[in-house]
Every structure is written in structure tokens, then in C-alpha cells.
C-alpha positions in Angstrom: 6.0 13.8 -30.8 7.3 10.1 -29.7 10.7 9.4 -31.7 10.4 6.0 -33.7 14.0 4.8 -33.0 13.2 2.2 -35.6 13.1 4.2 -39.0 16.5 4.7 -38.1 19.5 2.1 -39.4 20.5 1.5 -36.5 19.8 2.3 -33.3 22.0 0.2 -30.0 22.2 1.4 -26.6 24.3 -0.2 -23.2 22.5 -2.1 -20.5 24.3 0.2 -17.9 23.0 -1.3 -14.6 22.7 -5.3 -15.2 21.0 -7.1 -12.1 21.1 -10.8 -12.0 17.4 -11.6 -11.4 15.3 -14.4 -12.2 11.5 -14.9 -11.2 9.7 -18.2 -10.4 5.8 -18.1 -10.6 3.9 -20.0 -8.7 0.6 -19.0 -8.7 -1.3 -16.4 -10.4 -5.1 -16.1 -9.9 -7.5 -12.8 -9.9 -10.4 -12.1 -7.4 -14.0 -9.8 -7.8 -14.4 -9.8 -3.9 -17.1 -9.1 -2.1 -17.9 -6.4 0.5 -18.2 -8.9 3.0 -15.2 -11.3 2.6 -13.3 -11.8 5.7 -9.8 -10.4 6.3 -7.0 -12.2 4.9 -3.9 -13.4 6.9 -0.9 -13.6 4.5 1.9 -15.5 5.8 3.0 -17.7 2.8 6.9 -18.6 2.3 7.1 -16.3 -1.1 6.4 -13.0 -2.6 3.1 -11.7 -3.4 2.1 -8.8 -5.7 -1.0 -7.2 -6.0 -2.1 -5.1 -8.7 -5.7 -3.6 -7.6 -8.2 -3.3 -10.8 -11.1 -1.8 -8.9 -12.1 -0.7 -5.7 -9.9 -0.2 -2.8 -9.2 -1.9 0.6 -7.0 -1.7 3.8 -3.7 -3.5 4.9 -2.6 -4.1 8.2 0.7 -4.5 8.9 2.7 -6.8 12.1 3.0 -3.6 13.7 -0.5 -2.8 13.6 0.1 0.3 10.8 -2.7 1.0 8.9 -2.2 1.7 4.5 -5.1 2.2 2.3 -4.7 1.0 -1.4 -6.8 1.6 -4.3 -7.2 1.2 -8.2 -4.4 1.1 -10.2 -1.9 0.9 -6.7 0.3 -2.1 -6.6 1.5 -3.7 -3.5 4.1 -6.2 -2.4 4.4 -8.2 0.2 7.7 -10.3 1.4 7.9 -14.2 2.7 6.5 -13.8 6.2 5.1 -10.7 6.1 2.3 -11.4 8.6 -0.5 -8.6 7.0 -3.4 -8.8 6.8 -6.0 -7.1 4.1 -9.0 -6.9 3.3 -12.1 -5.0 1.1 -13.7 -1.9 1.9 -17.3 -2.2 2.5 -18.2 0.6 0.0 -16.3 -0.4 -2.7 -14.6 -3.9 -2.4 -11.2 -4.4 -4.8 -11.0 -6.5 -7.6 -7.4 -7.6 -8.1 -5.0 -9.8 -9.6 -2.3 -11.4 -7.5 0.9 -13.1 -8.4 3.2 -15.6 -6.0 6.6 -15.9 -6.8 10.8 -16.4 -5.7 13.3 -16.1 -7.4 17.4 -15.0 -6.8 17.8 -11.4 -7.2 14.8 -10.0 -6.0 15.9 -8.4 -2.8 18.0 -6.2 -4.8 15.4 -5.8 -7.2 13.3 -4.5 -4.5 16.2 -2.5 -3.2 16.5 -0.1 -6.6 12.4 0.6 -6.1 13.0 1.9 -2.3 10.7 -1.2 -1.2 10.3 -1.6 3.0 8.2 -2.3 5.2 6.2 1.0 5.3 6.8 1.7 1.8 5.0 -1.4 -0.7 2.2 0.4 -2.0 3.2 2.0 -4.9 0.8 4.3 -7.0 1.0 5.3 -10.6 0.2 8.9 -12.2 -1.3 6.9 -14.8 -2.1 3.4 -14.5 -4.2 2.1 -17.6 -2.0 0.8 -19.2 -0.6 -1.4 -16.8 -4.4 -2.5 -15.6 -5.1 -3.9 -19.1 -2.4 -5.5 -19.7 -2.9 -7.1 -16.4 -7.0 -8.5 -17.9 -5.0 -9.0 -20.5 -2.6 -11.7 -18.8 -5.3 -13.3 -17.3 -7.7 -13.9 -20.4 -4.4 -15.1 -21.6 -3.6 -17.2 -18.3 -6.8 -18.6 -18.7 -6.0 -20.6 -22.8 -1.9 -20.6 -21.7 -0.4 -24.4 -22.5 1.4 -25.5 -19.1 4.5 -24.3 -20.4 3.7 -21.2 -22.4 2.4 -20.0 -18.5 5.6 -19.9 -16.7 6.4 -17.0 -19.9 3.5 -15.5 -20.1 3.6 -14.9 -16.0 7.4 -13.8 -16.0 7.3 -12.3 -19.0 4.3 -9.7 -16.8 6.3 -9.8 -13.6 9.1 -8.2 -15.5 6.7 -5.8 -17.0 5.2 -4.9 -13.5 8.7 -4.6 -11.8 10.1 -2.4 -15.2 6.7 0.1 -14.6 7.9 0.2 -10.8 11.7 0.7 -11.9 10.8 3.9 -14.2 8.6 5.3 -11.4 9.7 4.4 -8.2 13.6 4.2 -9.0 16.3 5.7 -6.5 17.2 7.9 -9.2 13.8 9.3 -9.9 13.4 9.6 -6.6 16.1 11.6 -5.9 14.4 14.5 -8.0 11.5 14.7 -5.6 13.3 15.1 -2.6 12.6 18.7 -1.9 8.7 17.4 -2.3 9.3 14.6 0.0 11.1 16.4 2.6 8.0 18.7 3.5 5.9 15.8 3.5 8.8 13.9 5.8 8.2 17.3 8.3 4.2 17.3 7.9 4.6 13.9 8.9 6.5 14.8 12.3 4.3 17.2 13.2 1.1 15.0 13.0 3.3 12.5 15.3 3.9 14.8 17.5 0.1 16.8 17.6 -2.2 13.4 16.7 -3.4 13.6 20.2 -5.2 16.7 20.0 -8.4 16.8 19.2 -8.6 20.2 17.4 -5.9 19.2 14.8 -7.1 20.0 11.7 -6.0 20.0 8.2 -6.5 23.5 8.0 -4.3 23.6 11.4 -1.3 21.9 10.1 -1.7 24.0 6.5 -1.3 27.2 8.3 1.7 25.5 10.6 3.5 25.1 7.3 2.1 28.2 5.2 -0.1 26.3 2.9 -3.7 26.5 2.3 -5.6 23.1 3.2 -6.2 21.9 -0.4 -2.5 22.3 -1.7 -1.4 20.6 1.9 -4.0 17.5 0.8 -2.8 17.3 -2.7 0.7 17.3 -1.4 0.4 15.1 0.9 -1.9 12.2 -0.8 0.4 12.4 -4.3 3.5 11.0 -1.5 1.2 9.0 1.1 -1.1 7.6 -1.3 -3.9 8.7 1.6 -5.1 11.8 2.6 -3.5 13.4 5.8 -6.8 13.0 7.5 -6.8 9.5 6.9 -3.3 9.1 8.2 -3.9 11.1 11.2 -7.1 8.3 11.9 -4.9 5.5 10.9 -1.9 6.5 13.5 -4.8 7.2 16.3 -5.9 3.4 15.7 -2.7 2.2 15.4 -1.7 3.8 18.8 -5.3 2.8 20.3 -4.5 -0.7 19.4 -1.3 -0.6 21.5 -3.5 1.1 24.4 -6.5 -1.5 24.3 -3.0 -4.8 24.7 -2.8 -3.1 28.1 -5.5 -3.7 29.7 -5.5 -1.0 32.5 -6.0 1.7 30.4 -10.7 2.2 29.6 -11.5 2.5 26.0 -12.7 5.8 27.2 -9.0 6.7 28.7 -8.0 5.2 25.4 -10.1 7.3 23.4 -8.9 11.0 25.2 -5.4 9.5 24.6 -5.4 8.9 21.3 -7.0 12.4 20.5 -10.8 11.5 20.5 -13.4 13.8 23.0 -16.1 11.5 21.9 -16.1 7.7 22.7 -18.6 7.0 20.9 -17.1 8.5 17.6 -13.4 6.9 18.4 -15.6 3.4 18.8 -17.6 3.8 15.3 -14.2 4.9 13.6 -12.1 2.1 15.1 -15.0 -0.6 13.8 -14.6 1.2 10.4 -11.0 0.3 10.3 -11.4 -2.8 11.9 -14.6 -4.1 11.8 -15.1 -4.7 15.8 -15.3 -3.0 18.8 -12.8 -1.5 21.2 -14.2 -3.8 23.7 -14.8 -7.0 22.0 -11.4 -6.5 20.4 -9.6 -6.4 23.3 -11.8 -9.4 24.3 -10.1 -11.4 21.4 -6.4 -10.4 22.5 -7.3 -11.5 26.0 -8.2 -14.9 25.4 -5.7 -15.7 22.7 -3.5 -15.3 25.9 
């Protein structure tokens, strides 16, 4: 049963960790987009959070890594960021965005073990956050001029206080026995991604696990399946392949652990909606 602190006479408690943060919103807007919207190339001079409401999509970082993100996840990009993301074709995201600077926020992202290959962050349970998310915008949408600049920071401190609880340091640190097996799955798919028999059965019995408890595992720390992540490394490494252009797609397909050309072609146009061939085109004659 919850405890209702406020039957009491008095209840107090000390504001042991005080951070000296402050957020300024700049733009706040939400999106229903469609399956074929173009990919989106975010460079802007300020933070951007996303908080998906339905439907997934891809991001692509600078370094050509590949993260999959989906209802309820929230992401964060930095000033400069240079991704790029966009819908899946199956089921293109819905989501609501927010722009914003501030002092403080480095740190802020410090405590919720934000970096580069960690700003997706999924929740067990992510409802309530999703409605009161509609609920800002509905709001958003009747706000006076000034009642928005509250009604926006007042949500980013939400959003950042959800992350805090869930993502802290300290809660992390309870998971690290979890996270350490994942760490050492993770080695041994960058080590093995070029076979072409690696399996997920393969790497359970490598580590003693059946396949499903392996998944499980693995999704609840990726946020992707370790199938997905052994395609998205493949790509990632076929992308640095195809920049030099003396290596064949079809050398560049054995190399990054495909038999089949054809199959490493139709799941590198999944990913990024072109060919091999014509990508590599593009490269060359942005040179």
C-alpha cells in the first residue's frame, strides 16, 4: 500500500544532492509522421528531447552507429550532434519534441550516464509519462505566452526527474552484475559479427543461456534485440567498407558476415533506404 505522507503533521525531508540547473525552451511542437517522410538531419545549436508516443524509428549517429527507438523511449540529442533519424516504414513514430539550453545541463546529463552511445533511454513503464506528455501539448496548444515558458519547464523537469529515478548512477550501480554480461555478450558479437553462422542460439550456448533468456537480457539493457545489433554493427562496418572504394559490395558483403549479396543489399536498403551501390555513388560525388 502507497504511504500518504500527508495525513501526517508533518512530514520534511533534505534536498541532499542540489544541482544548479535552469532550462530555457525554445520550441516545443509534436509530429504524426508519415512512413514516407525523409530522414531528418539534426544539427541545431541546442538540446533536443524526444519522447516517442507511437511507433518506432531509427537514428543514425556521426559515426554511422545505428539505435532503434520506440514507444515510450525518450532520446536526447546534444548541440551539434550531427544524427540523423527517421520513421520506420511499418510503423512510423508519433512524437513530441522539445528544444532547449540552459546552465547546468551537462551535469544534469552527467547523473543520467548520458553519451554518445547511450541517449535512448527506455522505461519499464512509460504511461504515465506519455500522457502527461498529450497532456502538455493540449495544454501548449490554449497556454498565454507566458504561462508557456512554465508549462514547458515545468515538463522538462518532469521528463529529466522520470530519467533521474531510472537512469541515475546510483540505480545503476545495482544492475551492474546485469550489465556486465551484457558488456561481455557485447564483445563477443564484435569480435564473431563476421561470421555468417552466428546465431543467437550460438552466442546463448557460448555464455550458458538458452536463446530466449539471452534476448530478454539483452533487449531489457540495449533497447534492441541482439539480432538487430549484430545487423546494425554489420551496416555500420559495411558503411566504412563502401567510403573505400576498392573494396566490391560483394567483398563488402563476405566481410561484414553476409554469404548472400543480395540479402546484405535488401537489409542495408532496410536500414538505409538505398542501395550499396547508389550509396556509395552519393559519397563519391559529395567529394
Amino acid at each position: 500500500m502507497e504511504k500518504n505522507e500527508i495525513k501526517k503533521d508533518l512530514y520534511w525531508s533534505y534536498i541532499s544532492k542540489p544541482l544548479s540547473i535552469n532550462f530555457s525552451p525554445l520550441v516545443v511542437g509534436y509530429e504524426k509522421c508519415k512512413s514516407s517522410k525523409s530522414v531528418i538531419n539534426s544539427s541545431k545549436n541546442c538540446y533536443v528531447v524526444h519522447i516517442i508516443i507511437e511507433g518506432k524509428g531509427k537514428i543514425v549517429t556521426k559515426e554511422n552507429k545505428i539505435f532503434q527507438a520506440n514507444k515510450g523511449d525518450i532520446f536526447i540529442m546534444q548541440p551539434y550532434s550531427n544524427f540523423s533519424y527517421k520513421p520506420d516504414k511499418k510503423a512510423p513514430w508519433s512524437y513530441i519534441w522539445i528544444e532547449f539550453n540552459g546552465e547546468g545541463i551537462k551535469a544534469l546529463l552527467k547523473q543520467i550516464n548520458f553519451s554518445d552511445d547511450n541517449f535512448i533511454y527506455t522505461l519499464e513503464d512509460s504511461s504515465e509519462l506519455l500522457k502527461q506528455a498529450i497532456k502538455t501539448i493540449n495544454e501548449d496548444a490554449k497556454c498565454s505566452e507566458e504561462g508557456r515558458f512554465y508549462l514547458i519547464s515545468a515538463f522538462l523537469f518532469k521528463i529529466f526527474k522520470v530519467l533521474t529515478d531510472n537512469f541515475s548512477i546510483s540505480h545503476l550501480e545495482s544492475q551492474t552484475k546485469q550489465q556486465s554480461t551484457v558488456s561481455r555478450i557485447i564483445k563477443y558479437i564484435n569480435i564473431h559479427y563476421t561470421e555468417p553462422d552466428l546465431t543467437i542460439e550460438k552466442i546463448a550456448n557460448e555464455f550458458y543461456f538458452t536463446a530466449p533468456y539471452l534476448s530478454r537480457l539483452f533487449k531489457s539493457e540495449m533497447g534492441v534485440s541482439p539480432m538487430q545489433y549484430i545487423i546494425n554493427l554489420r551496416m555500420s562496418k559495411a558503411i566504412e567498407l563502401i567510403k573505400h572504394h576498392e573494396f566490391t559490395i560483394s567483398q563488402i558483403s563476405e566481410t561484414v558476415g553476409y554469404k548472400n549479396q543480395f540479402y546484405f543489399s535488401k537489409e542495408f536498403k532496410k536500414i538505409y533506404d538505398d542501395s550499396p551501390s547508389s550509396y556509395r555513388k552519393k559519397i563519391k560525388n559529395k567529394h
